[in-house]
N, CA and C atoms of all chains as a GROMACS GRO file, in nm:
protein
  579
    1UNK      N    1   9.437  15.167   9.400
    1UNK     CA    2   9.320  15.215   9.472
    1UNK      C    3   9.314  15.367   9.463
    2UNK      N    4   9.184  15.447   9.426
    2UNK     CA    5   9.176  15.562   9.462
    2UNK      C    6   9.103  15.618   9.544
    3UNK      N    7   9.129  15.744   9.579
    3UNK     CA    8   9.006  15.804   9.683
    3UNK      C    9   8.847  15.732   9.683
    4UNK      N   10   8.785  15.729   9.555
    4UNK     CA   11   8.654  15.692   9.582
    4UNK      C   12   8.663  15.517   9.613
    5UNK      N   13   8.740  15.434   9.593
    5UNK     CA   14   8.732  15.329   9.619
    5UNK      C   15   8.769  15.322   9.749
    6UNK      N   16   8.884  15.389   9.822
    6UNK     CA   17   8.908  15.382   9.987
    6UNK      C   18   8.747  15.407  10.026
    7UNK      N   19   8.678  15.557   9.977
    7UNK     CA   20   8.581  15.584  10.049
    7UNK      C   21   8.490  15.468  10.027
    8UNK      N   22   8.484  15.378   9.927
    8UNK     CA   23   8.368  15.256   9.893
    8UNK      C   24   8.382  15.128  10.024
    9UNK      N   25   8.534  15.142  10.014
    9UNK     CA   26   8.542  15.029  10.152
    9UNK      C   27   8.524  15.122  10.293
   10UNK      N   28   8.532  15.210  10.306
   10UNK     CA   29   8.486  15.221  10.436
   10UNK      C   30   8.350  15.244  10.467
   11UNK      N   31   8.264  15.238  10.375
   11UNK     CA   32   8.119  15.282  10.331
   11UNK      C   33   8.073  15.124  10.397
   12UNK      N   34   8.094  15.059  10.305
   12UNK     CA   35   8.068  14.874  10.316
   12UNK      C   36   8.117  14.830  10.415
   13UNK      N   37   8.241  14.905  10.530
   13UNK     CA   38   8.236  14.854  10.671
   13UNK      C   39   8.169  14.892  10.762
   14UNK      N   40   8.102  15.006  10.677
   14UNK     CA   41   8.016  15.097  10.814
   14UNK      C   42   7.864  15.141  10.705
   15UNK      N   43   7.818  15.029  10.736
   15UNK     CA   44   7.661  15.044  10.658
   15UNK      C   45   7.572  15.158  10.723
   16UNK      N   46   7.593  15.149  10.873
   16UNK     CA   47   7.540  15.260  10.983
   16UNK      C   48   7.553  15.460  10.913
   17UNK      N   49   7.700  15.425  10.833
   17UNK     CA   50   7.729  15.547  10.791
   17UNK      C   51   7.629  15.594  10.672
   18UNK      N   52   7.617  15.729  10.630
   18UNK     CA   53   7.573  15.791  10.522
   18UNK      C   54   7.694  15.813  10.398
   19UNK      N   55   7.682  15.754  10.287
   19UNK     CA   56   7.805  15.798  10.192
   19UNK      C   57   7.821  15.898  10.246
   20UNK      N   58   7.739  16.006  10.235
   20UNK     CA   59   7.849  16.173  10.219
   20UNK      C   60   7.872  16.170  10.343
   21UNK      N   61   7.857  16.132  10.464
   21UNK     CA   62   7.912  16.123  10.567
   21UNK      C   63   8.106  16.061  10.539
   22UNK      N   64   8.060  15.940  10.547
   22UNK     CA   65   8.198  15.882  10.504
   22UNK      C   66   8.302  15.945  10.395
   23UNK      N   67   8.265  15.993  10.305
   23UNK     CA   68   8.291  16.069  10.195
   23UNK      C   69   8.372  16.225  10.281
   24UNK      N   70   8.324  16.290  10.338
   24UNK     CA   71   8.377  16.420  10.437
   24UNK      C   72   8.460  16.368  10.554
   25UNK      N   73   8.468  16.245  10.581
   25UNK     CA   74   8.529  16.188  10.720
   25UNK      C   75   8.663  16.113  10.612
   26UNK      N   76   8.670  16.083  10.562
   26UNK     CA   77   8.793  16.046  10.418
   26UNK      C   78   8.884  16.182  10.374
   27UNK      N   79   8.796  16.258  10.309
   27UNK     CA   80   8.848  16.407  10.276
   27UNK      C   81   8.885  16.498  10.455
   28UNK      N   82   8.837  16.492  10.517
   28UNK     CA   83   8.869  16.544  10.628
   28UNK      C   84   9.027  16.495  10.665
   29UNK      N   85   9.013  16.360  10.657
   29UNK     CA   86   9.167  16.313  10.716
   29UNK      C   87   9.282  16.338  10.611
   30UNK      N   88   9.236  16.383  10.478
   30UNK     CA   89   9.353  16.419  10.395
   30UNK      C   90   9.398  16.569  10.411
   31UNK      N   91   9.239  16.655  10.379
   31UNK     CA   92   9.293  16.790  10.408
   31UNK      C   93   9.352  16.810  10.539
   32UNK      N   94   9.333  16.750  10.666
   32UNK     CA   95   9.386  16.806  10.794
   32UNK      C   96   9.536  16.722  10.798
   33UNK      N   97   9.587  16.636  10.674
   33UNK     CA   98   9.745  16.632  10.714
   33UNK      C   99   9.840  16.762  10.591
   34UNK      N  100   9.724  16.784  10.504
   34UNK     CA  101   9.794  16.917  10.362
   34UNK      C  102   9.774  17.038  10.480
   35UNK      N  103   9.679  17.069  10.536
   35UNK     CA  104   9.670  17.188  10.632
   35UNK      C  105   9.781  17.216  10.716
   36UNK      N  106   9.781  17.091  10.791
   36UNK     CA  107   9.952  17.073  10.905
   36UNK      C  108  10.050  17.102  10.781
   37UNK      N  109  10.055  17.029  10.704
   37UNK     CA  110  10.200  17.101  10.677
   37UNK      C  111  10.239  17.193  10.574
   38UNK      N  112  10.084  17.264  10.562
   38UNK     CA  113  10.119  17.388  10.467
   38UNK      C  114  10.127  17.510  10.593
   39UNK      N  115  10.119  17.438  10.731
   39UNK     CA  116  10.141  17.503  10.831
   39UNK      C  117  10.314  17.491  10.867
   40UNK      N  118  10.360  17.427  10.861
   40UNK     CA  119  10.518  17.372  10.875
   40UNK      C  120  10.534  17.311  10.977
   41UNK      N  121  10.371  17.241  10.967
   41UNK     CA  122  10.378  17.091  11.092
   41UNK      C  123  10.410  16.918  11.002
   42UNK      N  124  10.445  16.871  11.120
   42UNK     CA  125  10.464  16.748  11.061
   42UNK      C  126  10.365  16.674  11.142
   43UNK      N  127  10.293  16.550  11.034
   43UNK     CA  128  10.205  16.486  11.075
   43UNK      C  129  10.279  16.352  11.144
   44UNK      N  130  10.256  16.300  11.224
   44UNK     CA  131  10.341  16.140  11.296
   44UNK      C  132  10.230  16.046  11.297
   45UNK      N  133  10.189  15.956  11.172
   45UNK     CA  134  10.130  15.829  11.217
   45UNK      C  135  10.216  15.715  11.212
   46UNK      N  136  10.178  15.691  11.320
   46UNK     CA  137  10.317  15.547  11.361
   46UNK      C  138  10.250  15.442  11.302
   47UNK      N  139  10.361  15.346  11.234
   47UNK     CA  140  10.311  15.209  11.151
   47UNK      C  141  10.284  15.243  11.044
   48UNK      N  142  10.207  15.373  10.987
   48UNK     CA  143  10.226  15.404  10.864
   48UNK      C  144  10.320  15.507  10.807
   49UNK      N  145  10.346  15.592  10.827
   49UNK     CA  146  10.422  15.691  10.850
   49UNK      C  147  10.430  15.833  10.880
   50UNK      N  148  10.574  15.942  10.819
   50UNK     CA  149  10.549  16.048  10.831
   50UNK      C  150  10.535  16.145  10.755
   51UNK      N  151  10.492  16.241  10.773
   51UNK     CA  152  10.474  16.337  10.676
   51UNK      C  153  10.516  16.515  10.711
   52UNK      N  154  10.590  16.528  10.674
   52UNK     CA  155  10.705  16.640  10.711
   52UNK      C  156  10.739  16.783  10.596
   53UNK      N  157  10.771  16.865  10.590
   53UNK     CA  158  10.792  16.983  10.499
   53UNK      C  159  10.949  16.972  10.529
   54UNK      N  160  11.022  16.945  10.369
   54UNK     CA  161  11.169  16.984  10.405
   54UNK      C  162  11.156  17.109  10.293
   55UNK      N  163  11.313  17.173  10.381
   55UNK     CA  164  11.320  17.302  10.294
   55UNK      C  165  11.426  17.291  10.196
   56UNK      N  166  11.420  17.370  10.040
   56UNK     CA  167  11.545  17.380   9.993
   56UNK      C  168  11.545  17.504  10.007
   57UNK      N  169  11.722  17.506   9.971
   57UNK     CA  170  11.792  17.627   9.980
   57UNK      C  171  11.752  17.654   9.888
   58UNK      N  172  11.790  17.812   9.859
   58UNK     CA  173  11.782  17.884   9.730
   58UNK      C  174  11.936  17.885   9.653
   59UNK      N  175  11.919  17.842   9.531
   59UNK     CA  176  12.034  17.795   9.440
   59UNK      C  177  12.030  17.869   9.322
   60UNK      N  178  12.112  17.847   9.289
   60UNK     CA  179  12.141  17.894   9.079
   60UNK      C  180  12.084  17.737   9.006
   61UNK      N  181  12.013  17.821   8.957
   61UNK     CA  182  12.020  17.658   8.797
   61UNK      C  183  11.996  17.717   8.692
   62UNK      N  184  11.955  17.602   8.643
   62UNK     CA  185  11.995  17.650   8.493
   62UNK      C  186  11.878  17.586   8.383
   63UNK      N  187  11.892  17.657   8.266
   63UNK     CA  188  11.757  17.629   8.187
   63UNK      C  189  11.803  17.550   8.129
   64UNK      N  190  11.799  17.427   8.109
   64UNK     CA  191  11.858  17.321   8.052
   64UNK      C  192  11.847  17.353   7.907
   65UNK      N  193  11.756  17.417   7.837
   65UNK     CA  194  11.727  17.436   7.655
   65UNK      C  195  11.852  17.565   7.638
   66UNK      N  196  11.881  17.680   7.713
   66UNK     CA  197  11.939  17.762   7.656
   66UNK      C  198  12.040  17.769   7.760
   67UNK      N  199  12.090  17.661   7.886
   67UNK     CA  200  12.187  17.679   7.936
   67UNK      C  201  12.219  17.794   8.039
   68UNK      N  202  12.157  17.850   8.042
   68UNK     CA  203  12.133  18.020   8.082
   68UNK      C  204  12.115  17.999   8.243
   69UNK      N  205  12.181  18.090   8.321
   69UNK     CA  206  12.168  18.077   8.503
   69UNK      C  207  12.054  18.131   8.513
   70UNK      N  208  11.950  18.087   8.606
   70UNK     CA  209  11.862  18.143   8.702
   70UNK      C  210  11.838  18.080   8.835
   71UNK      N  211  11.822  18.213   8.900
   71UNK     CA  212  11.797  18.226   9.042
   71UNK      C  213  11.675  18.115   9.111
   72UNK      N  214  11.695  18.031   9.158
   72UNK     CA  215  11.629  17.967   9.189
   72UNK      C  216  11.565  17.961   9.379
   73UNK      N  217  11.485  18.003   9.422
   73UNK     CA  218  11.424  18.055   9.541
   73UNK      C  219  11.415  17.939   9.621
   74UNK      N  220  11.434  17.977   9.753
   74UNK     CA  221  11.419  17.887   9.861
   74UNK      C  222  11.304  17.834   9.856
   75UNK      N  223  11.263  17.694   9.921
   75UNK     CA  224  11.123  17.636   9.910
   75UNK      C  225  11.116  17.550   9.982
   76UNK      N  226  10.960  17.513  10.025
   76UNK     CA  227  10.946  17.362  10.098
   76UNK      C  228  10.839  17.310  10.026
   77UNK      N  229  10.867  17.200  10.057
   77UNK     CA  230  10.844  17.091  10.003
   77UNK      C  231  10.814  16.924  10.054
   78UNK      N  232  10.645  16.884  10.056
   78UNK     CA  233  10.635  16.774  10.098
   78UNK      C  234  10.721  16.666  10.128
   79UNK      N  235  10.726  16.638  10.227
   79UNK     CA  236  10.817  16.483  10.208
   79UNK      C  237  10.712  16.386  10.327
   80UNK      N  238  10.742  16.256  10.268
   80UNK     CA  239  10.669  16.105  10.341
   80UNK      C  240  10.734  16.052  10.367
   81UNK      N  241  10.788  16.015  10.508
   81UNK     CA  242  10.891  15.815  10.542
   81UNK      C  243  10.767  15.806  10.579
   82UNK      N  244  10.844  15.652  10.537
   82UNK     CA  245  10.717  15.514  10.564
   82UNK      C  246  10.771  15.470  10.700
   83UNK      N  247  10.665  15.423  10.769
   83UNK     CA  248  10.681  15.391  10.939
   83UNK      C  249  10.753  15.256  10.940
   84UNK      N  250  10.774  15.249  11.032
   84UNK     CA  251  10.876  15.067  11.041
   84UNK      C  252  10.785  14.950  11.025
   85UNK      N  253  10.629  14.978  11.069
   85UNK     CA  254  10.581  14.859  11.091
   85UNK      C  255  10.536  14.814  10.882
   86UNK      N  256  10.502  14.958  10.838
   86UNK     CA  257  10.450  14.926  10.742
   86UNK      C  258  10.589  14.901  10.598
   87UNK      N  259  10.655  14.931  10.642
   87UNK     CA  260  10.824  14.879  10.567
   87UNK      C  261  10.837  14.766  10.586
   88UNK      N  262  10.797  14.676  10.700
   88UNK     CA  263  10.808  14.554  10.717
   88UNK      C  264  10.720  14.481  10.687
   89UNK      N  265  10.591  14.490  10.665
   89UNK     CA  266  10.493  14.465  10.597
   89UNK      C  267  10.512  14.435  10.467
   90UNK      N  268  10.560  14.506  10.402
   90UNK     CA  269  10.603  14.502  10.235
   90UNK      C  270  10.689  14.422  10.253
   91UNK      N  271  10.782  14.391  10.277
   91UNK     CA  272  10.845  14.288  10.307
   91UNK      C  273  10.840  14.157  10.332
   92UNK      N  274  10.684  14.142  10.367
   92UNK     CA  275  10.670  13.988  10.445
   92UNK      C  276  10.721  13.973  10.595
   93UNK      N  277  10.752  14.116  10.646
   93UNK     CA  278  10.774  14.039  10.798
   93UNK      C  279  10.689  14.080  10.877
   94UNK      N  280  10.753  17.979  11.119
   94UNK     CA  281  10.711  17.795  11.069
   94UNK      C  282  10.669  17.752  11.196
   95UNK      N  283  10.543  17.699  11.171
   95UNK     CA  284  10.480  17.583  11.300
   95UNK      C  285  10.609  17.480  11.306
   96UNK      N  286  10.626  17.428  11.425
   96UNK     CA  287  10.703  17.305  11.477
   96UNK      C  288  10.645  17.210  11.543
   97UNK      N  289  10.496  17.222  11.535
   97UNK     CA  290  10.423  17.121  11.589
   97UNK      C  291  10.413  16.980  11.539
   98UNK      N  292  10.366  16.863  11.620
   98UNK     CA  293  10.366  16.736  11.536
   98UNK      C  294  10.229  16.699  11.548
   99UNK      N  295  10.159  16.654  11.424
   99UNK     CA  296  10.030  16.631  11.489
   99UNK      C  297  10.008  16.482  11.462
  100UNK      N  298   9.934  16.410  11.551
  100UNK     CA  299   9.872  16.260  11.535
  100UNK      C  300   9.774  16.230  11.479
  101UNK      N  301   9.765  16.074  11.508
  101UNK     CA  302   9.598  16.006  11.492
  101UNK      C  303   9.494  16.098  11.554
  102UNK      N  304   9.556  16.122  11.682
  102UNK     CA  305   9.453  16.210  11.792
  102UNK      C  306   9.394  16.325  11.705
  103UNK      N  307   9.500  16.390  11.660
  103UNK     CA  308   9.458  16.551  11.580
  103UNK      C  309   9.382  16.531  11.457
  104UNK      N  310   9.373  16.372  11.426
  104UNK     CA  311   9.358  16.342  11.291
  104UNK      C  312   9.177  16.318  11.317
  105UNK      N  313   9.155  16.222  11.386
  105UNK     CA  314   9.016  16.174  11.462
  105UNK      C  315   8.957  16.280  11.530
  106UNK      N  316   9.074  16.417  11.634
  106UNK     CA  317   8.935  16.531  11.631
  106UNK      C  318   8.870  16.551  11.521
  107UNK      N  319   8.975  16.583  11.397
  107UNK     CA  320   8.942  16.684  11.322
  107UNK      C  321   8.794  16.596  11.273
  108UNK      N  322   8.811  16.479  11.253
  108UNK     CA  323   8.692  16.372  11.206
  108UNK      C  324   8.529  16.421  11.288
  109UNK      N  325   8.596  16.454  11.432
  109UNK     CA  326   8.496  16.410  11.558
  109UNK      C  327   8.418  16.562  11.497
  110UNK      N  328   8.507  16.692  11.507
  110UNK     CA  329   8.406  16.807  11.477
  110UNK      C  330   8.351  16.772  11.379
  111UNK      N  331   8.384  16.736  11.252
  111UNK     CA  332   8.345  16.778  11.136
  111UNK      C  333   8.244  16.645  11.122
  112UNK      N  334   8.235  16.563  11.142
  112UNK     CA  335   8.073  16.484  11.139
  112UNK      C  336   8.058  16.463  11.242
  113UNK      N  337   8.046  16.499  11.352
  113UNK     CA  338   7.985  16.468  11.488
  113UNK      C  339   7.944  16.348  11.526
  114UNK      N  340   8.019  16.245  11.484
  114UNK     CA  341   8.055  16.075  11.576
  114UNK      C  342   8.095  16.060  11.707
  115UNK      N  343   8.077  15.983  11.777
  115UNK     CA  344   8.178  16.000  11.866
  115UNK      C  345   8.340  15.991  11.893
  116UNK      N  346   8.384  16.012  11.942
  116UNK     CA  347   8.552  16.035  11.962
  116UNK      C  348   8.581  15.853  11.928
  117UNK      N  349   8.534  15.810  11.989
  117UNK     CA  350   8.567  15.649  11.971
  117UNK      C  351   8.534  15.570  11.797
  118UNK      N  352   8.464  15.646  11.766
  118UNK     CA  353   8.435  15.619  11.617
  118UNK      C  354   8.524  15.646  11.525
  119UNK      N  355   8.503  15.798  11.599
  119UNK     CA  356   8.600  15.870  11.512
  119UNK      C  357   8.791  15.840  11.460
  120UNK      N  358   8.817  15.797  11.587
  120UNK     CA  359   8.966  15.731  11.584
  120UNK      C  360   8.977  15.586  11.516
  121UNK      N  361   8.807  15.539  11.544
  121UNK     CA  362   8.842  15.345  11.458
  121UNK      C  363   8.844  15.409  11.343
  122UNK      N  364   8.747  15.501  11.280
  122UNK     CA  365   8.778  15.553  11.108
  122UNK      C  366   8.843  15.610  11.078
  123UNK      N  367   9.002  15.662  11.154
  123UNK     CA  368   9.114  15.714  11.068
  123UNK      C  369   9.185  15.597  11.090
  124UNK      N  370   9.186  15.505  11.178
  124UNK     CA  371   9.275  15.356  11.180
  124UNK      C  372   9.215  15.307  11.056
  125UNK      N  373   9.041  15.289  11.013
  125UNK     CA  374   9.018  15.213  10.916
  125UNK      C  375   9.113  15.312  10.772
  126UNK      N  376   9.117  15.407  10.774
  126UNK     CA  377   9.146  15.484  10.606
  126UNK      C  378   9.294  15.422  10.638
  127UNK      N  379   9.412  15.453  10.705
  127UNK     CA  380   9.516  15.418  10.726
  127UNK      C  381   9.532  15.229  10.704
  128UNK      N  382   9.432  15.182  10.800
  128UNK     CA  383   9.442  15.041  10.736
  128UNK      C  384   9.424  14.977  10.615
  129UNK      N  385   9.304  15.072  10.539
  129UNK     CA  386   9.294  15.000  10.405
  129UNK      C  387   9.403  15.044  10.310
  130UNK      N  388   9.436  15.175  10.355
  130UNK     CA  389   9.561  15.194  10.244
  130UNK      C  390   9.689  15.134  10.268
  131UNK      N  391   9.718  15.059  10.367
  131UNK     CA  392   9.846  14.977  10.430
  131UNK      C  393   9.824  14.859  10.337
  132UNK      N  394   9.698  14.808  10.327
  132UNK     CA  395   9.636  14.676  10.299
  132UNK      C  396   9.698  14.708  10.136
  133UNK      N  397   9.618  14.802  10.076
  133UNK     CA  398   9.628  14.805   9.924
  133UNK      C  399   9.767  14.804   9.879
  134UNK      N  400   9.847  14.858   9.949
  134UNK     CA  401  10.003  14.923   9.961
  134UNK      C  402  10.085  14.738   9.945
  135UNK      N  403  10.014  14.717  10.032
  135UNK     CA  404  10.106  14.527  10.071
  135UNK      C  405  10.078  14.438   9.998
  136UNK      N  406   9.917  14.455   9.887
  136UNK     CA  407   9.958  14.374   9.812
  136UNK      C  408  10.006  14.434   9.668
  137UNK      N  409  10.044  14.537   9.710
  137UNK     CA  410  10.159  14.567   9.532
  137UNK      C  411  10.086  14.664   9.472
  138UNK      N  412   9.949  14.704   9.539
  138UNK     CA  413   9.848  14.816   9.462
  138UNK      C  414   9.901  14.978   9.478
  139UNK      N  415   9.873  15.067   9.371
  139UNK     CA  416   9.896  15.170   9.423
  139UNK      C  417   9.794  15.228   9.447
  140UNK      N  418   9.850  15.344   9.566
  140UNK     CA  419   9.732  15.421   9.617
  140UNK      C  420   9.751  15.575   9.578
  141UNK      N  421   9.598  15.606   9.505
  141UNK     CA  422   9.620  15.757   9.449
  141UNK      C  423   9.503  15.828   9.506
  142UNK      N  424   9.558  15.922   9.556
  142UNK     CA  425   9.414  16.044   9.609
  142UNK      C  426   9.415  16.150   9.534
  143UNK      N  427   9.314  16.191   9.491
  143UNK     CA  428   9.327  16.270   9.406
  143UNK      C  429   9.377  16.401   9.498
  144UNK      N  430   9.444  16.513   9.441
  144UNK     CA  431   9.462  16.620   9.468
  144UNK      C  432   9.537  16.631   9.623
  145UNK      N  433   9.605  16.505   9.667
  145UNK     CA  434   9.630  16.469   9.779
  145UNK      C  435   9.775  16.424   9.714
  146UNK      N  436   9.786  16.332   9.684
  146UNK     CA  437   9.921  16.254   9.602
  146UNK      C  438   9.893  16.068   9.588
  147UNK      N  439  10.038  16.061   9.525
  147UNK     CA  440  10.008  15.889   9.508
  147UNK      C  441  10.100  15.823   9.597
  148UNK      N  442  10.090  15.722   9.627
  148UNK     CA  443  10.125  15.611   9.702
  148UNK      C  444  10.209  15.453   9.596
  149UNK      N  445  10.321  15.450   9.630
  149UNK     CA  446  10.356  15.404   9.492
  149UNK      C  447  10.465  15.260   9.550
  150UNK      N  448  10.483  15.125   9.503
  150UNK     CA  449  10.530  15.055   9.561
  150UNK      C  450  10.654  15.063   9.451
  151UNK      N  451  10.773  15.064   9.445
  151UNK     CA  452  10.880  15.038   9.406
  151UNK      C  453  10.965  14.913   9.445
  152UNK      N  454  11.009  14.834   9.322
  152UNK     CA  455  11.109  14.723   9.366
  152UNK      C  456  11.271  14.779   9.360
  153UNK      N  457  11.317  14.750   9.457
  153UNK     CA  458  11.522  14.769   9.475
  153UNK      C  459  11.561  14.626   9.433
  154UNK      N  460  11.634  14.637   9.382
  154UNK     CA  461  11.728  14.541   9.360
  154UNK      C  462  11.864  14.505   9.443
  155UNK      N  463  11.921  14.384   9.532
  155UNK     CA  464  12.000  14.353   9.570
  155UNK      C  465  12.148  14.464   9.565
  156UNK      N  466  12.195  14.475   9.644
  156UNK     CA  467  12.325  14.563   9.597
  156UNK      C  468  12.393  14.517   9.741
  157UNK      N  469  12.540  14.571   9.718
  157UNK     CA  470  12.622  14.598   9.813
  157UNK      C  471  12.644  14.685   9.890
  158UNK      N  472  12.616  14.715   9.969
  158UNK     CA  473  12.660  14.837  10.093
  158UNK      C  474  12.750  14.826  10.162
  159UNK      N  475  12.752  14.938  10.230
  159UNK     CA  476  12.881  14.928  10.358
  159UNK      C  477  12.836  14.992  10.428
  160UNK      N  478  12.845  14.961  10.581
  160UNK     CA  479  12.875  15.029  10.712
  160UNK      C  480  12.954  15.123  10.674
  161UNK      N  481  12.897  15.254  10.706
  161UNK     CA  482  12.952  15.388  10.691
  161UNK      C  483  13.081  15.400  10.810
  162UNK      N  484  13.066  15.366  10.892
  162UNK     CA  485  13.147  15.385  11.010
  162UNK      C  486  13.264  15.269  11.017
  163UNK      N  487  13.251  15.150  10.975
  163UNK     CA  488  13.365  15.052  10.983
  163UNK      C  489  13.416  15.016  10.816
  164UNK      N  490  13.338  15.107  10.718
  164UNK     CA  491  13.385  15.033  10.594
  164UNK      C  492  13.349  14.938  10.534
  165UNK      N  493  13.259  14.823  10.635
  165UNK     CA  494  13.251  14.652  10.626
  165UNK      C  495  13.152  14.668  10.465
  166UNK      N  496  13.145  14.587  10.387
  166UNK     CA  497  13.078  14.569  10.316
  166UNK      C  498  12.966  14.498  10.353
  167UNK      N  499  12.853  14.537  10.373
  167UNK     CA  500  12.732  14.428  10.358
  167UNK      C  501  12.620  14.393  10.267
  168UNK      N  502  12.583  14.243  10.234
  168UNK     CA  503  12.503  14.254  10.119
  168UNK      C  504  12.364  14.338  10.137
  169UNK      N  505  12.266  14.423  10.079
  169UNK     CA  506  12.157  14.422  10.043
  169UNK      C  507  12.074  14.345   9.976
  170UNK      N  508  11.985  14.284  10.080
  170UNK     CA  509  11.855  14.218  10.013
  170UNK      C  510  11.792  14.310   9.960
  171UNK      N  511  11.724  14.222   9.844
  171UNK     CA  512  11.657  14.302   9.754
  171UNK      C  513  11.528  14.290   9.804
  172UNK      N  514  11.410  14.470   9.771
  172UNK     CA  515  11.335  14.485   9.858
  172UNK      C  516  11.220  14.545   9.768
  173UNK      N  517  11.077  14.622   9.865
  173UNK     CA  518  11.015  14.677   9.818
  173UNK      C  519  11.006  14.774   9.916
  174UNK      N  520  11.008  14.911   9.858
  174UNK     CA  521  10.979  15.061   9.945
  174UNK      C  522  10.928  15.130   9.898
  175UNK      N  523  10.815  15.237   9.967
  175UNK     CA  524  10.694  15.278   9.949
  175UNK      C  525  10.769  15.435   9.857
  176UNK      N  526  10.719  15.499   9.777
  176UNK     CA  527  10.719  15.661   9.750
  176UNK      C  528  10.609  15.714   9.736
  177UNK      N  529  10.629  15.809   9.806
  177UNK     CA  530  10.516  15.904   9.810
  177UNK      C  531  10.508  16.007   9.731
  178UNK      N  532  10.465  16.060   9.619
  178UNK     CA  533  10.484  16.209   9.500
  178UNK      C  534  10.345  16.244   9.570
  179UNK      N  535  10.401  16.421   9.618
  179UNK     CA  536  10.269  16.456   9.634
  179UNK      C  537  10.195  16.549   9.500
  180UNK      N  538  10.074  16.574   9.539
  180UNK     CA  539   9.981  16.614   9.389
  180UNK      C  540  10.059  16.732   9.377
  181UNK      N  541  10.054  16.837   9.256
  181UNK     CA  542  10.037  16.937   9.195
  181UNK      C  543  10.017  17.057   9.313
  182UNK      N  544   9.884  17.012   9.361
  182UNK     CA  545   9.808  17.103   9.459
  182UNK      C  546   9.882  17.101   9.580
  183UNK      N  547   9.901  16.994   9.633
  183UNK     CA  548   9.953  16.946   9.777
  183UNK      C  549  10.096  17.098   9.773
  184UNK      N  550  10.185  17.060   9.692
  184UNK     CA  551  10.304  17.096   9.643
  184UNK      C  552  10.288  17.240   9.625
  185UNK      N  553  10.171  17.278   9.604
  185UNK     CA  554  10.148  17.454   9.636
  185UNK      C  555  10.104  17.512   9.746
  186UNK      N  556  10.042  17.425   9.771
  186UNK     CA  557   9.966  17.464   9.960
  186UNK      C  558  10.126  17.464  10.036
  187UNK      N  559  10.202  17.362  10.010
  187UNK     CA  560  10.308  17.335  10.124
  187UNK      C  561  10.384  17.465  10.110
  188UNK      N  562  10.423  17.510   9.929
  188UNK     CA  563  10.536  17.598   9.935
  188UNK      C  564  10.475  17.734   9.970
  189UNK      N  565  10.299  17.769   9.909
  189UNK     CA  566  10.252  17.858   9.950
  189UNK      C  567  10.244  17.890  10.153
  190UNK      N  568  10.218  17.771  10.166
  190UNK     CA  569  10.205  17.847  10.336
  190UNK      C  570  10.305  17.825  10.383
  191UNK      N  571  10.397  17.800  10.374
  191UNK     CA  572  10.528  17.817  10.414
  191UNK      C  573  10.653  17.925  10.367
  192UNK      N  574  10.628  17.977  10.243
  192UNK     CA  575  10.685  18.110  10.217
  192UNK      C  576  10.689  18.231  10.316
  193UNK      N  577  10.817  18.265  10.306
  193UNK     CA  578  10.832  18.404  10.417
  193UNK      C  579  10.820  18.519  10.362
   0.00000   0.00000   0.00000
């Protein structure tokens, strides 16, 4: 499934709606969980899950073609758990 | 760094300003986006947003574990668990607004 097909089924549950209505109420709920956590919030939907910023340290690595050390900078970085109800779901329970 | 957690609630304002539904609408249509992507997710579909990330069902295979704390060996049923890769974009907003 992609974005325009989520937005197609919620279009066809809500005939009342205007596409570009539904269409900005879809995109709204994605940008306001990238916003939270390019804020260094974590989003909590229960049953589906979470959505959190972990940080890495800053490390040495290495250029794998010439072997060579570089400095590698602290960072964060998206992370998702899946909620209990919807882990169990996949599952069959 | 914000330490805030935000919800459905924060999820359905943001809905309620930005097309002016009511609050009660507004919360059944972030349950509906969350429900249909649970739905697509359960039967084995993946879910991709663009510029958002993908939604991806992975199969595990049976293995052996152990209780970390007593040693015990226990079997693992074999399963299915969700991964999430976020986009390109997602992955710059996060490290961009979060840089010190």
């Amino acid at each position: 499934m992609i974005r325009s097909e989520l937005i197609q089924k919620i279009a066809d549950d809500n005939p009342h709606l205007y596409q570009r209505d539904v269409e900005r109420i879809v995109n709204t709920i994605f940008d306001e969980i990238t916003d939270a956590m390019s804020r260094g919030d974590r989003v909590e939907l229960r049953g589906f899950g979470a959505f959190s910023v972990k940080q890495r340290d800053a490390r040495v690595g290495r250029n794998p073609r010439t072997g060579e050390s570089v400095e590698v900078e602290e960072k964060h970085v998206p992370f998702f758990k899946t909620g209990k109800l919807l882990r169990d779901r996949l599952n069959g329970k | 760094m914000g330490e805030k957690t935000l919800t459905r609630m924060d999820l359905s304002e943001a809905v309620f300003r930005e097309v002016g539904l009511s609050r009660n609408e507004s919360a059944e249509l972030v349950e509906a986006v969350l429900g249909h992507m649970s739905d697509a997710l359960v039967d084995g579909e993946q879910v991709k947003i663009s510029s958002f990330g993908t939604f991806s069902i992975r199969d595990k295979a049976a293995r052996v574990g152990r209780n970390p704390k007593t040693g015990e060996e226990v079997p693992i049923q074999p399963r299915r668990v969700l991964t999430f890769r976020p986009s390109h974009l997602m992955k710059e907003r996060v490290a961009a607004g979060n840089k010190r």
